[in-house]
C-alpha positions in Angstrom: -61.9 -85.5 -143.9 -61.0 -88.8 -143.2 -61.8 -90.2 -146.8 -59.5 -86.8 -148.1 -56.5 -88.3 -146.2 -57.0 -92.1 -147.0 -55.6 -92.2 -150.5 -52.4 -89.3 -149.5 -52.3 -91.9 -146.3 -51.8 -94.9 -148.1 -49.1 -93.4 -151.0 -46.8 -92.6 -147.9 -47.1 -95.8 -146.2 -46.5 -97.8 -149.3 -43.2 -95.3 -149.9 -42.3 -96.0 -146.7 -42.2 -99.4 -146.0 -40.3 -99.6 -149.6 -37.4 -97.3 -148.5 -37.3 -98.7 -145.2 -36.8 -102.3 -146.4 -33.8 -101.4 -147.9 -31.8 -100.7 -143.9 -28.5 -100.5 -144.9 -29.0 -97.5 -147.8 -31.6 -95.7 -145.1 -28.5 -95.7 -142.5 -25.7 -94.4 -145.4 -28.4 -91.4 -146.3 -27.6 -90.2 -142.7 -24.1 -90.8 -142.8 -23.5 -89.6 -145.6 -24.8 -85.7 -144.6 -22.4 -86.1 -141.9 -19.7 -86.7 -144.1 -21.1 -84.0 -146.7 -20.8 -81.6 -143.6 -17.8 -82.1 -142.5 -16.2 -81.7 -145.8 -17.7 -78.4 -146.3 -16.4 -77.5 -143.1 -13.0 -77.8 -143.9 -13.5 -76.3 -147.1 -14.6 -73.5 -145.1 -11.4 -73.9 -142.8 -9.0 -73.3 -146.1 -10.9 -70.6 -147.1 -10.4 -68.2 -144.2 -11.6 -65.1 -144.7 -11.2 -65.0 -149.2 -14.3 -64.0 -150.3 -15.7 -62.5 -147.1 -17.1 -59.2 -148.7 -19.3 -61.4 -150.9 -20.6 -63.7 -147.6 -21.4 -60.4 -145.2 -24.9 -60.1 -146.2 -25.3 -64.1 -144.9 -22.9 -63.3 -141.6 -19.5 -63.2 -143.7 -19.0 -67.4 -143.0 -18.6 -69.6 -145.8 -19.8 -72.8 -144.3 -23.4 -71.4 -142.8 -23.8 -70.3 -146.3 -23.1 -73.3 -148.3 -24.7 -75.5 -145.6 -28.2 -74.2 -145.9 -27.6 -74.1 -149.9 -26.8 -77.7 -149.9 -29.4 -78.8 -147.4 -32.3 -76.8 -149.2 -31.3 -77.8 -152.4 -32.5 -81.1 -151.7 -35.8 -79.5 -151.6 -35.3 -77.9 -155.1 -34.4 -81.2 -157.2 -37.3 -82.9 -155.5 -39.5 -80.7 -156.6 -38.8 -81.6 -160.2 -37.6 -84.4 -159.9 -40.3 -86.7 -158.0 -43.0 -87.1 -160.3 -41.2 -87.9 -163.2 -38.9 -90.6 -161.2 -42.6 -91.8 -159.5 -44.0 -91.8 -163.5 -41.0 -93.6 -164.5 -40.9 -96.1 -161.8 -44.5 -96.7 -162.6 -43.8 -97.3 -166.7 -41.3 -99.9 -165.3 -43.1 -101.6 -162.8 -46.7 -102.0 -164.2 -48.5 -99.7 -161.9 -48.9 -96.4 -164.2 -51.9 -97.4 -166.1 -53.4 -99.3 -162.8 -53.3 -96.4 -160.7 -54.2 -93.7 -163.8 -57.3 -95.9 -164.7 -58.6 -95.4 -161.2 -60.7 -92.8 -160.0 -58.3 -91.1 -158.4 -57.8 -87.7 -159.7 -54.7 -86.7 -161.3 -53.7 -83.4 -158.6 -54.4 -86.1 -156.2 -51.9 -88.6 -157.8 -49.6 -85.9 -158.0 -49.8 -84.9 -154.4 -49.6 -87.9 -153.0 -46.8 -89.5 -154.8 -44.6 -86.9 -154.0 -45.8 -86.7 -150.4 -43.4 -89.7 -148.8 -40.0 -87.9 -150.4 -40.6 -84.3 -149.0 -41.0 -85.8 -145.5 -38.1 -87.7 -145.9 -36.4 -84.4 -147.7 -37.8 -82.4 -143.8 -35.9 -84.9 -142.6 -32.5 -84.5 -144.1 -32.9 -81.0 -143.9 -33.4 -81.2 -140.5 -30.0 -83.6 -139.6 -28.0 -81.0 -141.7 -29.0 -78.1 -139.8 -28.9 -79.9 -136.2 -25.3 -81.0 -137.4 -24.2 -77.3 -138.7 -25.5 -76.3 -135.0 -24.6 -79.0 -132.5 -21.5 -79.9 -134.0 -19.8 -77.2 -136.0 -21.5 -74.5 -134.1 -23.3 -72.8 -137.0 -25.3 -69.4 -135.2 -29.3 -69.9 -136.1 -30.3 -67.5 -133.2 -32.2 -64.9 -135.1 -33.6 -67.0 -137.3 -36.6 -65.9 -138.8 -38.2 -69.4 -139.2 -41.6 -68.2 -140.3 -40.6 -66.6 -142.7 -38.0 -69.5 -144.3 -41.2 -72.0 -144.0 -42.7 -69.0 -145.8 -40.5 -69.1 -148.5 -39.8 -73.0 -149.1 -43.6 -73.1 -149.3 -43.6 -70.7 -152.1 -40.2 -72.3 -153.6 -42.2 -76.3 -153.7 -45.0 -74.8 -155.1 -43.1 -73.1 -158.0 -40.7 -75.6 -158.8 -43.0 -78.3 -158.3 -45.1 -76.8 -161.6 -42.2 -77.4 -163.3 -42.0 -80.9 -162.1 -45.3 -81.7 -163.8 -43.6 -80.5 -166.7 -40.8 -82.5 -166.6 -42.9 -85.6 -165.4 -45.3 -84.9 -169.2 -41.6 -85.3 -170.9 -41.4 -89.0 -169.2 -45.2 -89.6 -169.5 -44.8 -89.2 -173.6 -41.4 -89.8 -174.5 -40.7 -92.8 -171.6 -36.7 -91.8 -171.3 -35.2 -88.7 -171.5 -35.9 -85.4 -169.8 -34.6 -82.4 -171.3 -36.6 -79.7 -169.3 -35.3 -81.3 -165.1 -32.1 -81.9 -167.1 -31.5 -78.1 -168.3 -33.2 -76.6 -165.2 -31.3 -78.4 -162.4 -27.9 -77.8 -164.4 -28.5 -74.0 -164.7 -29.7 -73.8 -161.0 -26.5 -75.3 -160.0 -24.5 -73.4 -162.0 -26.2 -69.9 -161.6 -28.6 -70.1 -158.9 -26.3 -69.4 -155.7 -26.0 -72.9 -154.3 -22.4 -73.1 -153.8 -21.5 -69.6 -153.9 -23.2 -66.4 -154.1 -24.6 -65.4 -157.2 -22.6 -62.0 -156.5 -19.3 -63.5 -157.8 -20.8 -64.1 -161.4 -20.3 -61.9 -163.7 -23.4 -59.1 -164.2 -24.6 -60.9 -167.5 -25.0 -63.9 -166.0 -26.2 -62.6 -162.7 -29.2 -61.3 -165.0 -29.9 -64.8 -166.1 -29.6 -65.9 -162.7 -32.5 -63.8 -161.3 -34.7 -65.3 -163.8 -34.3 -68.7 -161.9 -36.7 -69.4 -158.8 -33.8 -71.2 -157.1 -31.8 -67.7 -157.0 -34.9 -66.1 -155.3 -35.3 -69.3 -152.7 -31.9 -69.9 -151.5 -31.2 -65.9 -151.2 -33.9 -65.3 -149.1 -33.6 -69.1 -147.2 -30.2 -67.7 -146.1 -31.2 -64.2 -145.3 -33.9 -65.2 -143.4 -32.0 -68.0 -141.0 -28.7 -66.2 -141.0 -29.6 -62.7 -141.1 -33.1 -62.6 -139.6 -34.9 -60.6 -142.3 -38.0 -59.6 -141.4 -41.1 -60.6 -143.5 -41.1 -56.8 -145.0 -37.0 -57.7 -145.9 -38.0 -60.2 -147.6 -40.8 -59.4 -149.7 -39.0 -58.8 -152.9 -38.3 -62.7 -152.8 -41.6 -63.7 -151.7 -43.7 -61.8 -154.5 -40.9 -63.1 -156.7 -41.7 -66.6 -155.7 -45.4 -65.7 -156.0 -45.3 -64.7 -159.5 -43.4 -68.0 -160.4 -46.2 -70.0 -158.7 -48.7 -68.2 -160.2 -47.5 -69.0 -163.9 -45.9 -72.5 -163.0 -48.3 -74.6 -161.4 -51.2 -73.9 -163.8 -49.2 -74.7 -166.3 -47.7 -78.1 -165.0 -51.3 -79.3 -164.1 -52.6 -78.7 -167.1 -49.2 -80.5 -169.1 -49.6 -83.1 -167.2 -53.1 -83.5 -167.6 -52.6 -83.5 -171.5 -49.8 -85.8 -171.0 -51.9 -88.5 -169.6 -54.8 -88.3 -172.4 -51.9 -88.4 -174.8 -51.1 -91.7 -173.5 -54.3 -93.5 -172.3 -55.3 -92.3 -176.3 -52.2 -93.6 -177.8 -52.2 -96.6 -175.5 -48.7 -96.0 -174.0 -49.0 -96.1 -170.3 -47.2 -99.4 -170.6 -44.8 -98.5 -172.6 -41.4 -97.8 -171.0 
């Protein structure tokens, strides 16, 4: 067990004491969710009550809803985003074909280099909710927080297949990566993060239900600001399921191909 944790151990201390050198920009991070927070709040203030028969499944307020969207959604873009700015960072810094030479396996690799960010993604999550609570008075009392662990579980697991794919795009082609590109536009855009996907209109709420981000942040905010049971929220559990079933084979396995493509064409260096 201990020899398991070694390598995981030593990505996250390395990723730490990196992003901790740099004081000033760890400070602004938390800062800057305050300010996030209190803008939204506001928003929330002008607002009133317009759009309150679209917010009454999530407790008819504005600002609980767009709070957890925001603070989850960290979750989602570092999910694809991690590996292929950890592959990218390697190209430019030397250490890709070092570390991919070594027998260290690649799920291992991928694990671990992603490790340090969704701690420090807990984190953030964590100051946005205790703000929304202690300070704007956001209502978490029937949270259902086994089931929302549930669920983000699910949501990494998912989009984190896709991250694989996205990180093969930066592995081959070095710049440019149309598939995080694409995906985290259309999330935005249809997936319910700053509104809910109700407003759209139906043809575009049908290609918003074919995004895992629609099933996540739906059933993150049912679960903490409705208190849906596990049974409530099943459909977006097997939902997430079937997206993790299909996804993360399928990133391991373009990733995988990714790296023989390189080490064969003698790339890794290459940026």
């Amino acid at each position: 067990m201990k020899s398991f944790m070694e390598k995981p151990a030593a990505f996250l201390w390395r990723d730490f004491v990196d992003d901790s050198s740099y004081k000033l920009a760890f400070l602004m991070q938390f800062l800057g969710i305050f300010f996030s927070t209190a803008m939204f709040f506001f928003i929330s203030k002008l607002l009133g009550d317009a759009g309150a028969s679209y917010l009454k499944p999530y407790g008819g307020n504005y600002f609980s809803f767009v709070l957890l969207g925001v603070a989850f959604y960290g979750y989602l873009g570092l999910s694809v985003r991690s590996l292929a700015e950890t592959v990218r960072e390697g190209q430019e810094m030397g250490t890709l074909e070092a570390l991919l030479v070594t027998q260290t396996e690649v799920p291992t690799i991928i694990i671990s280099s992603s490790l340090y960010s969704f701690i420090w993604a807990s984190a953030r999550v964590a100051v946005y909710l205790l703000i929304g609570v202690l300070v704007f008075g956001v209502d978490l009392g029937n949270a259902n927080i086994a089931g929302a662990l549930l669920l983000l579980l699910l949501t990494i697991i998912s989009l984190g297949g896709l991250g694989m794919i996205s990180a093969s795009f930066i592995m081959v082609l070095k710049k440019g990566d149309p598939v995080g590109w694409i995906f985290t536009s259309i999330s935005g855009l249809l997936g319910g993060l700053y509104y809910p996907v109700s407003v759209l209109p139906d043809w575009l709420q049908n290609f918003s239900y074919l995004l895992p981000v629609t099933y996540a942040l739906e059933g993150m905010r049912l679960a903490l600001l409705s208190g849906y049971s596990l049974g409530g929220l099943l459909p977006y559990i097997a939902a997430l399921t079937i997206f993790s079933v299909i996804m993360l084979p399928l990133g391991i396995f373009a990733f995988q191909y990714a790296v023989r493509k390189a080490k064969r064409d003698g790339t890794l260096t290459q940026y």
